[in-house]
N, C-alpha and C positions, 0 to 999 in steps of 0.2 A: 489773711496774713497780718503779722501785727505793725504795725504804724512807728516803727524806731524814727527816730529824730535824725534830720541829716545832721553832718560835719558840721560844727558852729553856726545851728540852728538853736537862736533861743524858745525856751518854754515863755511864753505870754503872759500865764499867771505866777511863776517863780521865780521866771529870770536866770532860771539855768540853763546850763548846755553841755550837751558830753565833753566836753575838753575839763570842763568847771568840776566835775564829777570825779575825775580819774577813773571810769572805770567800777564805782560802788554797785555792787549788785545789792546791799544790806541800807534799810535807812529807818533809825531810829525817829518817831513822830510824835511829840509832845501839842500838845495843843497850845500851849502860852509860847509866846516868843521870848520871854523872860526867863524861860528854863531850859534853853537852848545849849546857852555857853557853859554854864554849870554841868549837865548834863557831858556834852562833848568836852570837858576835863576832865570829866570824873574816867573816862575812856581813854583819854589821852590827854597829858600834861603838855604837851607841844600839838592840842589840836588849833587847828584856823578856822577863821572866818573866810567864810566866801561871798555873801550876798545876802540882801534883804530887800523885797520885793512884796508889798501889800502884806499879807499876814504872814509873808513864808521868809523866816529868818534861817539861812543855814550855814552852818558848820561839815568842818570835815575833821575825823581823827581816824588813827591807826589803830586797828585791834587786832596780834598777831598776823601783820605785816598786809593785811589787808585793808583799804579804803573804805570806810564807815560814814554813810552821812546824817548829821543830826539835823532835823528841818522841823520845823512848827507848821503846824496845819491849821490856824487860827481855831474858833469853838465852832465846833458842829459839823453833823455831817456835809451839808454841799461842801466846804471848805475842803474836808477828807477830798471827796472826788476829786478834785483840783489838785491836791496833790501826789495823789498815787497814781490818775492817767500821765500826769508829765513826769513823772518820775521813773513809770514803766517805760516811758516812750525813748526815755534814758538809757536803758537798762536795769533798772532797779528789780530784783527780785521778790526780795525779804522788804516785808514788812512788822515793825513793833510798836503800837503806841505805848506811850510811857506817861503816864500823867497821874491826876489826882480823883476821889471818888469820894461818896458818902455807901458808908455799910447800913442794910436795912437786916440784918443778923447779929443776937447779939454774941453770938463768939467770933466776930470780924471786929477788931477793935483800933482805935486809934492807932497808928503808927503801923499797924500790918499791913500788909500789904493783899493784894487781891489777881490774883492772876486768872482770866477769864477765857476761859471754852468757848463759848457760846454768847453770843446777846438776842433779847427781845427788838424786833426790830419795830420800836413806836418813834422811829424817826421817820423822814418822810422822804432822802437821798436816796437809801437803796431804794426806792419802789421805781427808780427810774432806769433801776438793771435787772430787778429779776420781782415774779410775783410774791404777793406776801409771804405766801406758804414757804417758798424756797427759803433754808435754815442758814441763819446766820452764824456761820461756825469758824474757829479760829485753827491755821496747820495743825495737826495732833503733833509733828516734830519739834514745833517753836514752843506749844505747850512743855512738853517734857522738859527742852532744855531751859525754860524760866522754873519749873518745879524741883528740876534738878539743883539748878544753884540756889537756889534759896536754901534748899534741904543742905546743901556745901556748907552755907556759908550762916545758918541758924536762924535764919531770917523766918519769923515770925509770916503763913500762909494761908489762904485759902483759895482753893480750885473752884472757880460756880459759873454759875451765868448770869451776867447784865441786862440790868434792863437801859436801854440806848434811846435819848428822847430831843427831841428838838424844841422844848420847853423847860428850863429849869424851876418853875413854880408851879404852873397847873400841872403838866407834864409828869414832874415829879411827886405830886401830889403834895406842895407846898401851899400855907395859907398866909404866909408872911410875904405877901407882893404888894401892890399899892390899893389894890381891892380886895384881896383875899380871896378871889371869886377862884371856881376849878368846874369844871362843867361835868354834867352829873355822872356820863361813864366812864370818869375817873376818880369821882368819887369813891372809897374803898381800893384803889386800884396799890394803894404801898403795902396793904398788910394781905391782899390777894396776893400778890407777887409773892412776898414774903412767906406764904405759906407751900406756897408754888417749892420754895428752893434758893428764890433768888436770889445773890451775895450783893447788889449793887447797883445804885443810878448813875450813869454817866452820859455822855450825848456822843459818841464818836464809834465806840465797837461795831452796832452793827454795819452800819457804812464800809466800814473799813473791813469788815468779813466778808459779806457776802460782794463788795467791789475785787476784793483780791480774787474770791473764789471762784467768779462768774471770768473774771480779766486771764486766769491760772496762774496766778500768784499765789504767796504764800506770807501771811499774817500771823501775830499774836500780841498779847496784850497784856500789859501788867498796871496798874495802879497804888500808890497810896491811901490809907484811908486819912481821910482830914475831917471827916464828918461822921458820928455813930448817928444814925435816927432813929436807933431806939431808945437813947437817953436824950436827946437834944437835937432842935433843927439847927445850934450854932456851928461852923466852921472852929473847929481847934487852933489853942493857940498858938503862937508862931512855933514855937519851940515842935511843938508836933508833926507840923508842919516841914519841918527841919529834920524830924530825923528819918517822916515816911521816904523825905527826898533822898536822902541816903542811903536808905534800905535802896527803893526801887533803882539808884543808879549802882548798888553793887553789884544788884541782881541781873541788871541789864548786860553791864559788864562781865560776867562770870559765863553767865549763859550765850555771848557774842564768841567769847573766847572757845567754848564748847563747838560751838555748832558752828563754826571757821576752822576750829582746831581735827574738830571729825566730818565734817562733810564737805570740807575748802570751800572752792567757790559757790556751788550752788547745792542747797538741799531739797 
């Protein structure tokens, strides 16, 4: 039976509690606490502040008369887990992270955006819910309605799967760290991938898939891209930076409205 939280029982690591919540069965999950509040405007011009606890900074806004919460999962998967089991225990249903990526494809380009299926699971949080093999995979309902609004509203896409790591240098097969060192079976491991399919390095997807799908929850995932690595290991400059941010919060936006607007409270 699932473990809901009693009547003004706080969560430990978020400092939430169902009264705090209203009620959200949907929660928007960016990894930086800095894209939080932006984020929950871009949703709603009269969202609030609720609370900020260790890495987990959250908001609340309305989207089509329903309770939306926007909550930062700090970087990396253990962090994810932390906030998806107190958030189910909440009531929370829906799952989206929203955040930022580097493209290892070259027709995923700055400012596009990356909506992901699926992730490689080279993190090392799921392995503590389910075995490797078990596929790290995102709703196919929450898919559609991020492919859907994009496709609404012009926004530059692509559909793939991530590769999700709990190192952003070795991990990602970066040589720009304070040794440059990468140990040797991941040597080759960006342009294997890259031949594979893959659209993208991030550290959070598969966490966050295979935890919703083992918990029976329901996830998806969209990205900016701030990074191509096939022209450059640099981060894009601000200005790009700026406008993947806006892509990914209309899309968020558009597709919240959708999938509230046709499947109310739960999908």
């Amino acid at each position: 039976m699932p473990n809901y939280a009693a009547p003004g029982e706080v969560m430990y690591h978020t400092g939430l509690t169902k009264e705090m919540i209203e009620g959200a069965k949907y929660a928007l999950v960016p990894g930086d606490p800095g894209r939080v509040e932006g984020l929950a405007k871009a949703l709603d011009e009269k969202a609030v502040y609720v609370c900020s606890h260790r890495d987990f900074t959250t908001w609340k806004a309305k989207v089509s008369g329903q309770t939306v919460l926007i909550m930062s999962t700090g970087m990396g998967g253990p962090c994810v887990t932390f906030a998806v089991e107190e958030l189910a225990r909440l009531g929370v249903e829906v799952f989206i992270r929203v955040g930022t990526t580097g493209s290892i494809q070259e027709d995923l380009n700055l400012g596009d955006v990356v909506i992901n299926k699926g992730a490689v699971r080279e993190d090392g949080a799921s392995k503590a819910y389910a075995p490797v093999n078990f596929p790290a995979m995102a709703d196919l309902r929450v898919t559609l309605a991020l492919e859907q609004a994009a496709k609404e509203l012009r926004i530059p896409f692509k559909t793939g799967i991530s590769i999700s790591t709990d190192s952003f240098w070795p991990g990602q097969e970066r040589y720009d760290s304070f040794k440059g060192y990468v140990v040797r079976r991941l040597k080759g491991s960006l342009n294997e991938y890259r031949a594979l399919g893959c659209m993208n390095f991030e550290m959070e997807n598969a966490t966050l898939f295979t935890l919703t799908s083992v918990l029976g929850l329901k996830a998806g995932s969209i990205c900016g891209v701030v990074a191509k690595r096939t022209d450059s290991e640099s981060v894009a400059p601000h200005e790009v930076y700026e406008l993947a941010e806006k892509r990914f919060q209309a899309v968020v936006k558009r597709a919240m409205e959708m999938m509230i607007g046709h499947f109310m409270v739960s999908i």
